[in-house]
N, C-alpha and C positions, 0 to 999 in steps of 0.2 A: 441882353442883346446889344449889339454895335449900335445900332439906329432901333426906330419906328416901324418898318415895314417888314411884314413875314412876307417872305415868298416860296417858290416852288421847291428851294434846297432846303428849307425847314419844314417843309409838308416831306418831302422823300423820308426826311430824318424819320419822322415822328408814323411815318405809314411803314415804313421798310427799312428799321432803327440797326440792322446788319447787313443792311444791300451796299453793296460799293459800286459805285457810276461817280459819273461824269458829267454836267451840265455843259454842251455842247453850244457853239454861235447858233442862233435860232432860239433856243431853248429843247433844243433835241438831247434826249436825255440818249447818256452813252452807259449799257450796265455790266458792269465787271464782271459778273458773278454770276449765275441762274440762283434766278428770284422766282420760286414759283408761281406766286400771284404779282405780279406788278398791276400797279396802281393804276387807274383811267384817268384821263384827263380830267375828268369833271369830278373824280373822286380829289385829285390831286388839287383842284379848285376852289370844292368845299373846305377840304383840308386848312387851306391857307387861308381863309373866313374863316373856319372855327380856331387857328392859332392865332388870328390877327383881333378877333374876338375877347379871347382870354386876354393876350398880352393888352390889347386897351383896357381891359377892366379894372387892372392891377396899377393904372397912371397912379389914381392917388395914392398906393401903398407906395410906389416910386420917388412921387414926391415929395411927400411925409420922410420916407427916408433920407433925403439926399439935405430936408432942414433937420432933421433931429442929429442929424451926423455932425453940422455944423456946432451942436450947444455941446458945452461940458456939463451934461446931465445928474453928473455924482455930486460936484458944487454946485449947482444949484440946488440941488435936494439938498444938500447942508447947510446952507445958507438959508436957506428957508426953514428948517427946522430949527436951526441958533437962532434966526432973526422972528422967528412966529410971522411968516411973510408965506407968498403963496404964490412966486414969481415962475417958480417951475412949473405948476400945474396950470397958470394962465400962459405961457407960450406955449403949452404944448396944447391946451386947448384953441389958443390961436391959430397954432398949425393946423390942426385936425379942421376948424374953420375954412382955411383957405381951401382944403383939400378933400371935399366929402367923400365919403364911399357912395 
């Protein structure tokens, strides 16, 4: 995702993933298509709690990613196997550190 925040167009997606609308000024939805169940407000509510739920839970897989992308992982595994050193598996135990599950 772009940002932090799920809202009502990632509930539509996720509840009615071939309906085509329109998110309207107000938040009035406009729909393309006959949808034969469309979603309730409060279904469409929970919806976005249970996607804004998941995507917080996944922060530290997020973050753990965005350091381990930073290291060149292959060299240091080499260098730690030529040198009998253990530099790889202590930052990446550091990261894991910063970033619990």
């Amino acid at each position: 995702m772009a940002n932090d925040t799920i809202g009502i167009s990632n509930a539509l997606h996720s509840l009615t993933p071939k309906a085509e609308w329109t998110i309207r000024s107000g938040g009035v939805i406009e729909w393309h298509d006959l949808v034969q169940t469309k979603p309730t407000q409060s279904e469409l509510d929970a919806e976005v709690i249970r996607l804004q739920a998941e995507y917080d839970s996944q922060a530290y897989a997020r973050n753990r990613k965005a350091e381990y992308d930073q290291l060149n992982q292959f060299e240091m595994q080499f260098d730690d196997d030529r040198d009998s050193t253990t530099t790889w598996v202590d930052t990446i135990n550091e990261i894991k550190g910063r970033h619990p599950k």
